[in-house]
N, C-alpha and C positions, 0 to 999 in steps of 0.2 A: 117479363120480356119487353124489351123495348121496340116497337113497329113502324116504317118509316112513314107506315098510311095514315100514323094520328098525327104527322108533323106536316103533309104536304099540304098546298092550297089543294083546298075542298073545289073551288075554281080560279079560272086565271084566263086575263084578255092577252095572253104573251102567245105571239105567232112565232113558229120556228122560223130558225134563218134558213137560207137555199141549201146552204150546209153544213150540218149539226157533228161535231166530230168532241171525241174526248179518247185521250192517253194517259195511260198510267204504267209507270214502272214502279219495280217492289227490286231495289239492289243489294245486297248480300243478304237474299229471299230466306236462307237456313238459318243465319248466324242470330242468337239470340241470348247474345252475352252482350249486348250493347245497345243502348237506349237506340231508339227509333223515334224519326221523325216523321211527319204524313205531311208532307207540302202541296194543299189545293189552293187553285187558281184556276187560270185560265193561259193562254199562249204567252203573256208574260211572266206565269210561272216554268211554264215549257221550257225558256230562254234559259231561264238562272236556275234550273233544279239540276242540270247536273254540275255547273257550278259550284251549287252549295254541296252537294257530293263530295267534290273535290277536296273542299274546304274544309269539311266534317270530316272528312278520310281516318278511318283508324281509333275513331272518338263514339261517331252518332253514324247510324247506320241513317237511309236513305229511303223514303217511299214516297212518290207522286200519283197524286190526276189531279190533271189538266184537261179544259173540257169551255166548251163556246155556252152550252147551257146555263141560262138563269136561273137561277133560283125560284126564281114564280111559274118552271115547267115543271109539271109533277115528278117527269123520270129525272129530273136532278137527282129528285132523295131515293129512289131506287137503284141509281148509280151511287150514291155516296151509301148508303147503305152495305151495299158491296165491300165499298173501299174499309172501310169504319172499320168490318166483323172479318176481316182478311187477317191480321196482324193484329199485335199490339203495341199503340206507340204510347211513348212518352211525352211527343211533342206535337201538337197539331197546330200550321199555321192553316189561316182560312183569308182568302177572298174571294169576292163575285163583285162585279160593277161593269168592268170595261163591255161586257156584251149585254148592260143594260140600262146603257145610256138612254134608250129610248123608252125602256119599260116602265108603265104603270108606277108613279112614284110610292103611292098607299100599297099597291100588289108586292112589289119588292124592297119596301121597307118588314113588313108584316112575312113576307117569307125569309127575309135576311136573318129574322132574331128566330123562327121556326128554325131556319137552319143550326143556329147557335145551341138552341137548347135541344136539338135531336141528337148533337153531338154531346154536349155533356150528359147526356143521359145515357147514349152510348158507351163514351168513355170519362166515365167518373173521375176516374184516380188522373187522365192527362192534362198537359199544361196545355190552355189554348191561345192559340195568338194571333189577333184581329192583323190584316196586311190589309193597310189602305189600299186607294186604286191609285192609278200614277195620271200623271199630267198629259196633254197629249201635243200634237203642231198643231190644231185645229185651236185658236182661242172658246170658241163657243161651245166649243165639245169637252173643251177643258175644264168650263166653270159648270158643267152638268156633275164632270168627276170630282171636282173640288166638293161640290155638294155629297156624293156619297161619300167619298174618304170623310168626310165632317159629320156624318152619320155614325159611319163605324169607328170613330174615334168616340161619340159622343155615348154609344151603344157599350163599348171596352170600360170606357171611365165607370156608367152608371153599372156594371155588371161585374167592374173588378178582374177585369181581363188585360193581357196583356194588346200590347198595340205597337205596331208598325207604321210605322208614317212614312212612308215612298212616296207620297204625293207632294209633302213639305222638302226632302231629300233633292227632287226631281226636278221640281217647279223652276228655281234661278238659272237653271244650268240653262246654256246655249243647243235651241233645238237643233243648227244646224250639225254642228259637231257631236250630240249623242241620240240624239233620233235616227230612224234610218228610215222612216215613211212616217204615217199620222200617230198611227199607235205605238209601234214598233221601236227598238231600239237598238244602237253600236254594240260590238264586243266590251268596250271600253264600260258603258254604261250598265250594259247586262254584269259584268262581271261588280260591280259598286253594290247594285242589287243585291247578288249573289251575298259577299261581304257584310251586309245589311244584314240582310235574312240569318247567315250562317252563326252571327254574334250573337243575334239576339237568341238563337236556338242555344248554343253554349249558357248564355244566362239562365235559360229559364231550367238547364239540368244542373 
């Protein structure tokens, strides 16, 4: 049996935020004639997962959580543990960064690969696929993100994982026209995402 209490930090200097929220949908819940995806993230997965829905339509069936938690909070892996043993996919993309701009850089480097390996141990036979973090309007917030995307890209390589680069995608583009606040993004932008995401999931089935 696999436990999610031998993968979480043992401790962690991570304060919750004011408000700690996570969403998960599971779309054609019955149908299990057709590969399944697990799309985690955080509010920028929220944006493009039904998107990538759309996009998969009739191919790759659909499952999300989206969720503001770090990685370096223990009930992370008691929520993702959930998600894991709910369904079985074929495909799991993974991120976590954008709500840990400020965290402990050793604390969520050291829970980012805990996370990796509670998932393949989870799910053996699935394809995994590292999703950078994305660029932000903030320059100085941005070069904290460029550093984790540079992480999990460097983390994918040395582990033979796949990888998503949104933060390389994102970076030239003009903030005022596909941003819609700091973090945040247009339809236009989100739906690029979407597109991103939905290819690279057809690849990897």
């Amino acid at each position: 049996m696999v436990y999610y209490i031998d993968f979480q930090p043992k401790t962690t200097s991570r304060v919750h935020e004011a408000t700690e929220w996570s969403i998960t949908y599971t779309y054609n819940a019955p149908d299990t004639t057709l590969p399944r995806v697990l799309l985690i993230g955080d509010s920028i997965c929220n944006a493009y997962q039904a998107r990538v829905r759309d996009k998969l339509d009739g191919k790759v069936n659909v499952s999300f959580w989206a969720s503001s938690k770090c990685v370096t909070d223990r009930e992370y892996f008691r929520e993702l543990d959930f998600m894991l043993g709910a369904y079985q996919y074929d495909v799991v993309t993974f991120n976590n960064g954008l709500h840990s701009l400020g965290t402990n850089r050793a604390e969520w480097e050291a829970a980012y690969t805990a996370v990796l390996r509670f998932i393949r141990a989870k799910l053996p036979d699935a394809k995994l696929l590292l999703v950078s973090t994305t660029p932000l309007k903030d320059s100085r917030l941005t070069a904290v993100s460029a550093e984790l995307a540079d992480y999990a890209k460097k983390t994918a390589v040395s582990q033979g994982l796949g990888f998503i680069n949104l933060f390389a995608a994102f970076m030239p583009l003009d903030r005022e026209l596909y941003w819609s606040d700091t973090y945040h993004f247009k339809p236009s932008a989100v739906n690029m995402q979407a597109e991103i995401i939905a290819g690279r999931v057809r690849e990897a089935l």
